[in-house]
N, C-alpha and C positions, 0 to 999 in steps of 0.2 A: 334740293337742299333738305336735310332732315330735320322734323320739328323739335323745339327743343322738350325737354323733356320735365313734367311738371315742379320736380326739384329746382332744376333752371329759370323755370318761370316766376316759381312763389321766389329764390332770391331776389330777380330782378324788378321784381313788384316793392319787395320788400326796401332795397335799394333804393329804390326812386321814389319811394311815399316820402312827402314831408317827413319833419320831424315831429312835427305834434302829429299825427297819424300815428307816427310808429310807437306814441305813449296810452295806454288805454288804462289796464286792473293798476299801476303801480300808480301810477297821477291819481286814477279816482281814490285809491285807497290813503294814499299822502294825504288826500285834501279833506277826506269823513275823520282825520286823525285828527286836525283841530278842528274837532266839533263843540260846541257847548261846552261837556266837559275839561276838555283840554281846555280855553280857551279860560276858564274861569280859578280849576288849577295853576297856570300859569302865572294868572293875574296874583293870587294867593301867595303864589310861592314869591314872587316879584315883590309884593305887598308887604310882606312881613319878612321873608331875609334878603331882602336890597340885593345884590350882587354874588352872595357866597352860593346861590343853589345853581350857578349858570354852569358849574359844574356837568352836572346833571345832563344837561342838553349836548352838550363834547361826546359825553360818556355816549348817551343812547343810539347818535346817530348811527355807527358802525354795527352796532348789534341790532339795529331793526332792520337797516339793509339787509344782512346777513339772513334775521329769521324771516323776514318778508320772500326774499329771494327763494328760500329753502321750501315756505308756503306751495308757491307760484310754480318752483321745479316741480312738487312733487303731483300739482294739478295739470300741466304742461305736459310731462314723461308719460303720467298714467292714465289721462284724459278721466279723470274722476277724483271727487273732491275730496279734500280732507279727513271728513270723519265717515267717508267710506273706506277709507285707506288706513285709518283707523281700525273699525272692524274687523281688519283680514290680517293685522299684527298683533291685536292686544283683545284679551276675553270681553265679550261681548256688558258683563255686569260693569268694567271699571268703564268702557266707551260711553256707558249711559246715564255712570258716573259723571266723568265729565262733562257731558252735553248737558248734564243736569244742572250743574254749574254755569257752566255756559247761558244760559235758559235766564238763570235768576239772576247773572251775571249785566247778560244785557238787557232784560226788561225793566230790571232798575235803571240801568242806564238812559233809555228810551225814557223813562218817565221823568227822568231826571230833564233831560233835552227837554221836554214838552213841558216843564213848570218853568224852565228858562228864557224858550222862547214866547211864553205866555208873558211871564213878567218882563221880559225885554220889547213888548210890545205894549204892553200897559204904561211902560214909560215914556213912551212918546204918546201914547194917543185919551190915556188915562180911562182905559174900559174896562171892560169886566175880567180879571184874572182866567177864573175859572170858563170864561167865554172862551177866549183866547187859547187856551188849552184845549178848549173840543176841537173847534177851529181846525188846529195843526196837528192833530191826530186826524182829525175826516179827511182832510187835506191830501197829507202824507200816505195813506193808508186807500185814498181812492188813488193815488196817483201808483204804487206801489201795484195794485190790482188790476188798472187798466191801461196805466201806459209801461211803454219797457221802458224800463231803469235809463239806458242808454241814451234813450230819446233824450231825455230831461235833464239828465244827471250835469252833462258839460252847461246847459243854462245856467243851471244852479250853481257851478262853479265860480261864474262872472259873481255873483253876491258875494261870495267869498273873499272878493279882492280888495273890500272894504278890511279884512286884515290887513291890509299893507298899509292903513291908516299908522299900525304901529311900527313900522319899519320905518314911515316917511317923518316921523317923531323922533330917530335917531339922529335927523339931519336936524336936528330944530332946536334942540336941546345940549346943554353945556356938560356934556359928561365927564364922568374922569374915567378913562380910560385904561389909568391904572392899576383901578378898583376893580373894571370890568374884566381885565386879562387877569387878575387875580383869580377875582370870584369862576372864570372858568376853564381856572389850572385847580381851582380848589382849596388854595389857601386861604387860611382862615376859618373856614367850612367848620362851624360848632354843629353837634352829636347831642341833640337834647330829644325828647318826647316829640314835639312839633316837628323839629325838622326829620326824623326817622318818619314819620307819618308822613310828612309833604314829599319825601325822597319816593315811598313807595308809589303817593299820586300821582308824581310826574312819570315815574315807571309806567304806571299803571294803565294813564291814559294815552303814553306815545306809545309803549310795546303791549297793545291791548287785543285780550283774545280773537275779539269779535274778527279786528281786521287779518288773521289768519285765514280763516274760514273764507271770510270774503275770494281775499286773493287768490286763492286756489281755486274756488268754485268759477270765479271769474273767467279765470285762463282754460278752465272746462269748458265755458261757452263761446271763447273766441274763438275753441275747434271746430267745437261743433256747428258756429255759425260761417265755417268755410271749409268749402268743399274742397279747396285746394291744401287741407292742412287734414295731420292725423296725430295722435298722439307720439312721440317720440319713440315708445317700446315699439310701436306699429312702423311706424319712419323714422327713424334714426336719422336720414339723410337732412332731414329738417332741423339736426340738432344747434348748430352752427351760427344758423340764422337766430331761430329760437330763443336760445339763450343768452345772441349776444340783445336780442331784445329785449327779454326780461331784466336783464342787468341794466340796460340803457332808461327803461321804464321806472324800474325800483329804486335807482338809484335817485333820478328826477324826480319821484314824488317824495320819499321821503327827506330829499334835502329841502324843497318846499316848504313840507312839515315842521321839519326843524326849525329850519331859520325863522321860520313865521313863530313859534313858538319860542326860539330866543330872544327874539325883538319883543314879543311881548313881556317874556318876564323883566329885561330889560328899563324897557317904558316903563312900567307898572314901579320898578325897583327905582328909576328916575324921580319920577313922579309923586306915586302916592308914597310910599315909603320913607321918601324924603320929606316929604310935609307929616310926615307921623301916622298916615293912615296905614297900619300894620295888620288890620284885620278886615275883610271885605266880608258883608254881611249882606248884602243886597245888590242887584243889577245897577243901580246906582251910582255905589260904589266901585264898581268896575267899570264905569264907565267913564270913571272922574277920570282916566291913563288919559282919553285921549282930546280932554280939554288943550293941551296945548295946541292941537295941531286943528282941532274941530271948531273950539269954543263950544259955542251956544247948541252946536249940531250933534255935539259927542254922546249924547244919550240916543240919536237919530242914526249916528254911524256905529255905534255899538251895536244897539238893537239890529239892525241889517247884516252884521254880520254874525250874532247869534241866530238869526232867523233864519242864515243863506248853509251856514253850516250843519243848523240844527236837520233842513228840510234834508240836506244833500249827509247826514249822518244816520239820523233815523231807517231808512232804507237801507243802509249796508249794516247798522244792529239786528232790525227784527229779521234781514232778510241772509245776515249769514247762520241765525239761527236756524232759521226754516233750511236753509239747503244744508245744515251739520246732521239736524234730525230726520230731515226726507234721506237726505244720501244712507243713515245709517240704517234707516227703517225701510230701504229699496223703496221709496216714493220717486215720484217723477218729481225732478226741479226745474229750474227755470223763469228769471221772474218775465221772460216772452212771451211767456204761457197767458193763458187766460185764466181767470179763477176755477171754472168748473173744468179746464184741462191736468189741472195741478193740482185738484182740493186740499190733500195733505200739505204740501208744502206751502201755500196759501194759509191754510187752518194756524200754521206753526205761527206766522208771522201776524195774522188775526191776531192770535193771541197773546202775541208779543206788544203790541203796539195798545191791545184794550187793555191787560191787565198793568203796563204802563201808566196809561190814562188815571188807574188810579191811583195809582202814586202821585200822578200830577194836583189832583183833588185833595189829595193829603194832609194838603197845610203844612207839609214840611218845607222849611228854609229853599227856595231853588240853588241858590250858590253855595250852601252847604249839601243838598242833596249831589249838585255835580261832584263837588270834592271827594264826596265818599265814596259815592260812585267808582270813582277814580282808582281809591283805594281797594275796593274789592275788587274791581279787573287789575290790579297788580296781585292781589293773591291768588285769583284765580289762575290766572295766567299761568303761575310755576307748573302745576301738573298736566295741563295741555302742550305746554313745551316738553314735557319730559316724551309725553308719545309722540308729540311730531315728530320729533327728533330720531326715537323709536322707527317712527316709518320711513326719515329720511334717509337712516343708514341699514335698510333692510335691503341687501341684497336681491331679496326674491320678487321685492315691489318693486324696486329703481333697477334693476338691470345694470348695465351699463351707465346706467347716470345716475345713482347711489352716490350723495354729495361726496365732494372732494374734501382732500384734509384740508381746506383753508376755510371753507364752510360748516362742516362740521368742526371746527376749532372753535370757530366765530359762535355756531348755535348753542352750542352747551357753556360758550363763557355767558352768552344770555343769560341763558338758563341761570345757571351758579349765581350770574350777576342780583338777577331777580330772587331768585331767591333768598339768601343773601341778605339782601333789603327786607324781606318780607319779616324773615328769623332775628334780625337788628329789631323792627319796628315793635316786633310783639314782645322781644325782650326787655325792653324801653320800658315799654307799656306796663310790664306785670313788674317792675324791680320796686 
C-alpha cells in the first residue's frame, strides 16, 4: 500500500484537529482587539450616545474580517510578514514612513493600557498608581522576553471572559429594543464634533494597525513552526486547506470581538447613560456598567478584565511593532527566540513598552489617554491600508493568490470607509 503523500497527511491532521486547535492568529488577534482601549472607547461611546453609535459596530464587523483575512493571506501565501512585503512594493522612504507611524502609534497605545491597568488595580486594592504601572510593564515585558507568546497568550485569554460580565447584563436588564435595532440601523445617528471623534475611536480601536502586522507575522510563525507546512507560493497544494482556515479563524475572532464590543456599548448605553452619566473620566466610571450584574464586585470584575486584556494586548502592540521594523530592516523575528537570539527585534519592543511606561507616569487622564489613543490608530490606520492593500493586489507578491474581487472590494471600501471618518472628524473639528 502506498504512503500517503504529505498534502494528504497535513489535510487529514487538519480535519480531525478539534475546532478550537484549528483557531490560533485570528482568535488571538479578536481577543488583543478589546484591549483597554477598546474596552473604554466603547464604554464612552455607550456613555454618552446611548444607542445611536451601535451603528458603528454593524458597519465594522465585515470590513475587519475582510482586511484581517487580507493581513493573514498575505503572511500565509508569502511566508513573510507584512512590512517585509511592504518593502518590495512601495519605496523604501514611505515603508519607514509608515512604520514610523506605527511606532508612535502603538507606544501611545502601550502606555495608554499600562496607566489603565495601573489605575484599574488601584481601584480595588487602593496602592500606588504609579507602582502598579512599573509592575505591568516588568511584568509584560519579562514575560514577552522569556516565555513564547503562545505559551501564555490562551491563559490569559481565560481573564478576558470576565468581558462577558457585559453580555450577561443584557439578560438582566429591561431594554428597549427598539431603540437598540434603531441605534444599529443608524437611525437617528446625530453628526456633531463628539460624535465624528467617537466614530473614528471606535474605528480606530476595532480596525487597528497594530493587529495587521500581528496577523500576518503570526501566520509567518505557524509555518515555520511546522514542518509539514510551506508557504503557499512554495505549496499551493496546501491552499485549500489553508484558507479555508484562515477564514474559519478570522471570522471566529473577530465576531468575538465584536459582539463583546456591542454588548459593552450596549451595557454602558443601558446603564450609565440612562442615569445621565454621559462622560467617563475615570476607571470608576466605567466601571459603574457592570453594577447591575456585579454589585459591590464591579470595580473587582472591571479591573480583571482591563488587567486580562491589558497583559494579553500589550504583547501583540509592542510586539507587531518589533516584527514591522525587524522584517523591514531584515532582522531576525520571532517572539520564540530568546533575547540575545533576536536583539533587533527585542530592542524594538524594549522600547516600545519603556518609552510607554512614560506615558503611563505622565499624569495623563488613563480613560482619556485610551480614547485618544483610539483615535490616532483610526488615523493612522488609513495610509497603512492603502499599502497593504498595494501588496495584496500585487500580482508579483501573491501569485496565484493575489485577493479575489470580493476581498479586495471589501478592503478598499475599509479603506474609503476609514478614511472617510477620519476626513468627517477633522472637518468637524476645523468648521
Amino acid at each position: 500500500m502506498s504512503r500517503p503523500s504529505p498534502q494528504t497527511r497535513l489535510k487529514k491532521r487538519i480535519h480531525q484537529a478539534p475546532l478550537f486547535k484549528r483557531l490560533g492568529p485570528g482568535l488571538i488577534t479578536g481577543a488583543a482587539d478589546d484591549d483597554p482601549s477598546g474596552i473604554a472607547t466603547y464604554s464612552q461611546a455607550g456613555a454618552q450616545f446611548g444607542f445611536s453609535l451601535l451603528w458603528t459596530m454593524v458597519l465594522t464587523f465585515p470590513l475587519m474580517v475582510a482586511i484581517q483575512m487580507i493581513c493573514a493571506l498575505i503572511g500565509r501565501v508569502t511566508g513573510r510578514g507584512l512590512a517585509y512585503n511592504m518593502t518590495q512594493v512601495l519605496p523604501a522612504p514611505v515603508v519607514m514612513g509608515l512604520l514610523a507611524l506605527l511606532f508612535i502609534a502603538n507606544t501611545i497605545n502601550v502606555g495608554a493600557d499600562l496607566a489603565a491597568m495601573g489605575a484599574a488595580a488601584r481601584l480595588v486594592t487602593g496602592g500606588s498608581l504609579h507602582g502598579f504601572i512599573l509592575f505591568f510593564a516588568i511584568l509584560s515585558l519579562g514575560l514577552q522576553l522569556f516565555i513564547p507568546y503562545r505559551r501564555y497568550s490562551r491563559f490569559l485569554m481565560v481573564l478576558t471572559f470576565s468581558l462577558f460580565a457585559y453580555v450577561a447584563i443584557l439578560f438582566l436588564l429591561p431594554l428597549d429594543w427598539s431603540a437598540i435595532g434603531a441605534g444599529m440601523i443608524g437611525l437617528g445617528a446625530a453628526l456633531n464634533e463628539n460624535a465624528a471623534i467617537t466614530i473614528v475611536a471606535i474605528f480606530g480601536t476595532t480596525i487597528s494597525p497594530y493587529l495587521f502586522f500581528w496577523q500576518s507575522a503570526q501566520e509567518v510563525e505557524e509555518v515555520d513552526h511546522d514542518e509539514q507546512q510551506q508557504p503557499l507560493l512554495k505549496d499551493p497544494a496546501e491552499a485549500e486547506e489553508a484558507i479555508s482556515r484562515i477564514r474559519l479563524d478570522t471570522v471566529a475572532g473577530m465576531l468575538a470581538s465584536n459582539l463583546i464590543a456591542l454588548a459593552i456599548m450596549i451595557a454602558t448605553a443601558a446603564t450609565l447613560h440612562q442615569n445621565g452619566v454621559t462622560n467617563i473620566e475615570t476607571a470608576a466610571d466605567a466601571a459603574q456598567a457592570l453594577k447591575p450584574i456585579a454589585g459591590p464586585f464591579a470595580f473587582a470584575l472591571f479591573s480583571l478584565g482591563i488587567i486580562g486584556t491589558g497583559l494579553l494586548a500589550i504583547p501583540v502592540l509592542a510586539g507587531s511593532t518589533g516584527y514591522a521594523i525587524a522584517e523591514a530592516l531584515g532582522w531576525k523575528t520571532g517572539l520564540d527566540n530568546m533575547p540575545w537570539q533576536a536583539r533587533g527585534f527585542y530592542a524594538v519592543i524594549g522600547a516600545a513598552v519603556l518609552l510607554g511606561l512614560g506615558i503611563g507616569f505622565s499624569g495623563i487622564n488613563p480613560i482619556q489617554a485610551l480614547y485618544w489613543s483610539a483615535v490616532l490608530n483610526g488615523l493612522v490606520a488609513v495610509p497603512i491600508m492603502v499599502a497593504l492593500m498595494l501588496v495584496a493586489c500585487n500580482r508579483e507578491k501573491m501569485g496565484a493568490f493575489c485577493v479575489g474581487p470580493v476581498l479586495r472590494w471589501l478592503g478598499w471600501l475599509t479603506t474609503a470607509v476609514m478614511a472617510a471618518a477620519a476626513l468627517t472628524m477633522l472637518y468637524v473639528m476645523t468648521k
